[in-house]
Phi, psi and omega in degrees: 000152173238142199296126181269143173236179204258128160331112177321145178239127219251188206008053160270330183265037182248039119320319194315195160233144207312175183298119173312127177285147170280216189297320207271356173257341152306324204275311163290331195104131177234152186255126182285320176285053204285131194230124188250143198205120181349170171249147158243152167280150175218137219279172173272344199259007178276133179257005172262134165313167170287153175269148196292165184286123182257146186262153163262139177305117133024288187294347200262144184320134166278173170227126166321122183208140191231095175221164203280176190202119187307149155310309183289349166281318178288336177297327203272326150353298184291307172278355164295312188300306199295278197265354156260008167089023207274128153281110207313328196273312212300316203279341188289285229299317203290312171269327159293331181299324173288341162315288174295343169303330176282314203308154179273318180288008198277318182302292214304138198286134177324188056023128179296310173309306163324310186281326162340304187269343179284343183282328216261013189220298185275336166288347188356000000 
């Protein structure tokens, strides 16, 4: 006969209340909001400043959004999320927007045909 044991139950903590900070993060401080933001090389001898960081309003709608990710990013993700407190969509909005602040088309306006169809599906 087999010994029956009890199934393990897996989000009875996610009631909990987060991990207690340590010494060193009481006595310095933490930033709960950690926003990771690409590295760029930048050559030694340039002399033009960085271009500013661009913020997103506040106010404005999140939007549903989906895309793959290597199992090692997303883990690392996950555990940035855990022990640096990161919020994840702030911080993905934050490095794409400096991602696209480099790009020429991201300013640019749709196509009317584009923007049409882009209105009738993700815009409502």
């Amino acid at each position: 006969m087999s010994k029956q044991t009890k199934k393990p139950s897996f989000g009875d903590d996610l009631d909990m209340p987060a991990p207690p900070l340590t010494n060193d993060a009481r006595l310095y401080g933490v930033n709960r909001e950690v926003v990771l933001l690409p590295q760029s090389v930048v050559p030694a001898d340039t002399s033009v400043p960085p271009a500013p960081i661009s913020t997103v309003p506040t106010e404005e709608e999140w939007l549903k959004f989906s895309t793959f990710l290597r199992r090692s990013t997303y883990v690392r993700l996950k555990q940035s999320e855990y022990w640096d407190r990161l919020v994840l969509k702030k911080a993905v909005d934050s490095a794409l927007c400096a991602f696209l602040d480099a790009m020429d088309g991201a300013d640019r306006p749709l196509p009317e045909a584009e923007q049409y169809r882009l209105n009738g599906k993700k815009l409502k």
